[in-house]
PALO-283478 format. One record per atom (N, C-alpha, C): residue number from 1; residue in three letters; chain; atom name; x, y, z. Coordinates in pm, 1 decimal, padded with zeros to 6 digits. Layout:
i aa ch at u v w
NUM Ala A CA X Y Z
...
***
This chain:
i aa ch at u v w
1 Unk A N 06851.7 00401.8 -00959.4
1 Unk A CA 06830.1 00462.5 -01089.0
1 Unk A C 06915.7 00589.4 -01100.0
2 Unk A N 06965.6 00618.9 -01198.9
2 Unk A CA 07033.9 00723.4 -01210.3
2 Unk A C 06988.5 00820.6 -01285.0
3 Unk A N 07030.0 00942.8 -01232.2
3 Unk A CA 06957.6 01094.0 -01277.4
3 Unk A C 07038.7 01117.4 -01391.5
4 Unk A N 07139.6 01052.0 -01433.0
4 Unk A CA 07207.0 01153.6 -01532.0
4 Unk A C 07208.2 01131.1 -01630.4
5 Unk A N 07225.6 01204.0 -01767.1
5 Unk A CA 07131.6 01179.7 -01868.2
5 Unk A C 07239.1 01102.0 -01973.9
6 Unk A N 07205.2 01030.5 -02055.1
6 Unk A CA 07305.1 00968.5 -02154.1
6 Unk A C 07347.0 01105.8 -02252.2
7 Unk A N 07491.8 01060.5 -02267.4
7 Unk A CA 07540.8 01192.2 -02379.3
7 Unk A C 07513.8 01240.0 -02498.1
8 Unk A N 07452.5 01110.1 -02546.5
8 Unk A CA 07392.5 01165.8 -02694.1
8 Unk A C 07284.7 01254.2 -02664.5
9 Unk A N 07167.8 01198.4 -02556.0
9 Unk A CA 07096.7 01324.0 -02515.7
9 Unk A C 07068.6 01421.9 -02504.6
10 Unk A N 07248.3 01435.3 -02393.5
10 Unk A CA 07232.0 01591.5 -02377.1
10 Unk A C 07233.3 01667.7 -02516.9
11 Unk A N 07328.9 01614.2 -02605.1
11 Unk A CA 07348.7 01727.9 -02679.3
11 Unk A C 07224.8 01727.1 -02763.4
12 Unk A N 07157.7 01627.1 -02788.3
12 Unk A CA 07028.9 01646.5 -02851.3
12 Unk A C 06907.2 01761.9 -02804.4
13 Unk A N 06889.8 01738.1 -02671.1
13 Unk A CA 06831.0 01825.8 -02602.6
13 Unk A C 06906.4 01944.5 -02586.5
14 Unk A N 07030.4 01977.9 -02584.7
14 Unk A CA 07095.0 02123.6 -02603.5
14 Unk A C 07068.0 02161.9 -02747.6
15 Unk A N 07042.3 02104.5 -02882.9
15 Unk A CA 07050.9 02119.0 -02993.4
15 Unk A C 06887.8 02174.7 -03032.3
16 Unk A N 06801.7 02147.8 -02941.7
16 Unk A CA 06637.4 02162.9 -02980.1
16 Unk A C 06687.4 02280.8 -02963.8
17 Unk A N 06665.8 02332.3 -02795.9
17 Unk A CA 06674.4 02445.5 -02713.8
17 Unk A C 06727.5 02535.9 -02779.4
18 Unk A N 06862.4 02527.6 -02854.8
18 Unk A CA 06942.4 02639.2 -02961.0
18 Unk A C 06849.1 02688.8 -03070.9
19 Unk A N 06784.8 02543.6 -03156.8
19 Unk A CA 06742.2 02575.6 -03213.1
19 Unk A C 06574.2 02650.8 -03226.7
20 Unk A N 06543.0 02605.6 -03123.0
20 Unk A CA 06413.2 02652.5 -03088.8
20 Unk A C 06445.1 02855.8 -03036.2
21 Unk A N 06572.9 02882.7 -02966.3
21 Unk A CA 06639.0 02993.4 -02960.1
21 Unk A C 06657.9 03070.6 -03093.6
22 Unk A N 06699.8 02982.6 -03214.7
22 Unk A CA 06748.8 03041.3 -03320.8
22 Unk A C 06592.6 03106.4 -03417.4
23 Unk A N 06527.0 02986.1 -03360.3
23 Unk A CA 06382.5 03064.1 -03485.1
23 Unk A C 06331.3 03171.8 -03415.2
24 Unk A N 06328.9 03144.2 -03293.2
24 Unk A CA 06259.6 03291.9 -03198.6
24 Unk A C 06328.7 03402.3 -03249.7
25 Unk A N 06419.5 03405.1 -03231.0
25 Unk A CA 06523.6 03529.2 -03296.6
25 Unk A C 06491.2 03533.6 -03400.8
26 Unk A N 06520.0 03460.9 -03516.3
26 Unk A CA 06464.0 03493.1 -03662.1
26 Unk A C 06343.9 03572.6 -03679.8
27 Unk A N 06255.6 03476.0 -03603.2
27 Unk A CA 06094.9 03534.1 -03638.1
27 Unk A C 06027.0 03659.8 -03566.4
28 Unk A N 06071.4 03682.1 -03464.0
28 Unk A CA 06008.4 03751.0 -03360.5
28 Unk A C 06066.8 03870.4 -03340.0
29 Unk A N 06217.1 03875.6 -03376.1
29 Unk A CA 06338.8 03953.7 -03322.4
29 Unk A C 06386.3 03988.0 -03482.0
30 Unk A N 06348.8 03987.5 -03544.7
30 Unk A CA 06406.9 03991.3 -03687.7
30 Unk A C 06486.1 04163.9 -03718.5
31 Unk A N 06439.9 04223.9 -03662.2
31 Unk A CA 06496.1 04366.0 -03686.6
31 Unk A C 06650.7 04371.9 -03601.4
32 Unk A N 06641.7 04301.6 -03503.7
32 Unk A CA 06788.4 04309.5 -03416.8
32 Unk A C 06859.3 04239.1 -03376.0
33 Unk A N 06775.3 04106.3 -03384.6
33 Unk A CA 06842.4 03942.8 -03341.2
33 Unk A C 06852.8 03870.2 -03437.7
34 Unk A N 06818.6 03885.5 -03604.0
34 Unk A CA 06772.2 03833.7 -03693.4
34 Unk A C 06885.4 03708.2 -03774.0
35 Unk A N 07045.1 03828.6 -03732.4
35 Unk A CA 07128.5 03710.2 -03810.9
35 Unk A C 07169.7 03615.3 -03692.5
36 Unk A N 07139.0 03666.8 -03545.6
36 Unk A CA 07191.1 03601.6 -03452.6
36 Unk A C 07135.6 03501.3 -03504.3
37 Unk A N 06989.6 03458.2 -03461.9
37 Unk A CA 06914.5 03384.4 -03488.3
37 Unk A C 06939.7 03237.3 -03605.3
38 Unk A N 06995.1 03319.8 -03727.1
38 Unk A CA 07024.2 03211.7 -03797.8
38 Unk A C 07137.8 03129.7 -03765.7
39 Unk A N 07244.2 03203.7 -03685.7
39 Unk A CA 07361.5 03148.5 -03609.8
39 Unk A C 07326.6 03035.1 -03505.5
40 Unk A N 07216.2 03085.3 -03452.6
40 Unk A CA 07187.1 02955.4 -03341.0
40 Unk A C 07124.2 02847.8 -03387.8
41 Unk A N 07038.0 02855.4 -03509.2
41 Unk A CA 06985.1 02735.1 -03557.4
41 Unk A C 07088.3 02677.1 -03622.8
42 Unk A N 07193.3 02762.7 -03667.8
42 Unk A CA 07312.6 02675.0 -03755.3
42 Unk A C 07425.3 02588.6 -03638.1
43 Unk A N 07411.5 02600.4 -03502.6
43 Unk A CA 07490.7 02590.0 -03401.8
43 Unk A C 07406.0 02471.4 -03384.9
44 Unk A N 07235.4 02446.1 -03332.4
44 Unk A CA 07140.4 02345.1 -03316.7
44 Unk A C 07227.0 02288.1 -03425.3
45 Unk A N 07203.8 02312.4 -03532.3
45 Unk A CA 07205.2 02166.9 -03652.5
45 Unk A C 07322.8 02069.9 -03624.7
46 Unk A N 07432.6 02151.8 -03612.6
46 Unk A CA 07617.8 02106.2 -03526.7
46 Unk A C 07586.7 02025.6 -03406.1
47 Unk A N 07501.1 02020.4 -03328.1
47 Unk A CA 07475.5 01982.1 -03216.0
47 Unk A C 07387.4 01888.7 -03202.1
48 Unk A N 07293.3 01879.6 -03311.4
48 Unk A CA 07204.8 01769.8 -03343.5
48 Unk A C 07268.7 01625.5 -03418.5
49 Unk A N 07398.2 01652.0 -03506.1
49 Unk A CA 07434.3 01627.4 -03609.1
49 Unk A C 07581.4 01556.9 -03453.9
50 Unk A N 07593.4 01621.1 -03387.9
50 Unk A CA 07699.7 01506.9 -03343.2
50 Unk A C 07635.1 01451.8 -03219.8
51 Unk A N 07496.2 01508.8 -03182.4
51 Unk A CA 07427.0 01354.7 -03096.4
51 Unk A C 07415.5 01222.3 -03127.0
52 Unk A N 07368.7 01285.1 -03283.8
52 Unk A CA 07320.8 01129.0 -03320.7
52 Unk A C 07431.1 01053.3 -03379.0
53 Unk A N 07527.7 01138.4 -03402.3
53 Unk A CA 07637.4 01051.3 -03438.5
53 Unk A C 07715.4 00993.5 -03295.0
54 Unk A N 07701.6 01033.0 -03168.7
54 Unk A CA 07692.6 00965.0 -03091.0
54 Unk A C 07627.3 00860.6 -03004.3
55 Unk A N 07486.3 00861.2 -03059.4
55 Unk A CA 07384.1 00770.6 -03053.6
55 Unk A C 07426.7 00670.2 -03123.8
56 Unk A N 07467.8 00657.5 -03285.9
56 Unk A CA 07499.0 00577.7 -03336.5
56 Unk A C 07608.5 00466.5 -03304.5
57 Unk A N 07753.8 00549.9 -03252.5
57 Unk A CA 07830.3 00499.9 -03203.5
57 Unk A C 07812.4 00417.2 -03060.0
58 Unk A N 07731.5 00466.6 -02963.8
58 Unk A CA 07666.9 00393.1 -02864.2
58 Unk A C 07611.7 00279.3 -02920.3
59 Unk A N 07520.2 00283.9 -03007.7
59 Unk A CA 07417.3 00171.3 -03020.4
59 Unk A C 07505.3 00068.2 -03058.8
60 Unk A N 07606.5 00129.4 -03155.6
60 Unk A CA 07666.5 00014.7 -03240.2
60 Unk A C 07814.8 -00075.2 -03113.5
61 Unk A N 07796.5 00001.6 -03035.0
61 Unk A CA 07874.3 -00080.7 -02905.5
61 Unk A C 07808.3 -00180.9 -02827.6
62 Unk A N 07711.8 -00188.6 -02854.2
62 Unk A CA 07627.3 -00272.3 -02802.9
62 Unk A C 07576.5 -00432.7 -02869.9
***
């Protein structure tokens, strides 16, 4: 069995993590991290947005 993760994955799972990064900042951090914040959820969405377009392309190889 292999440990390593399929590629659409990763970036899916890198794309939560950003974005789950980006609201913390928004919400919590809003006085000093606030525009960061919207930067990282806008970085998640980029990152979500070419998993699944690599998911798609996988599946459809199949």
């Amino acid at each position: 069995m292999s440990t390593k993760m399929e590629r659409h994955k990763r970036y899916i799972f890198v794309a939560i993590i950003i974005t789950t990064l980006g609201v913390s900042f928004t919400t919590t951090l809003k006085d000093s991290l606030g525009t960061l914040g919207v930067v990282f959820i806008a970085i998640g969405g980029l990152f979500f947005i070419v998993g699944m377009s690599l998911k798609r392309k996988d599946e459809s190889k199949k």
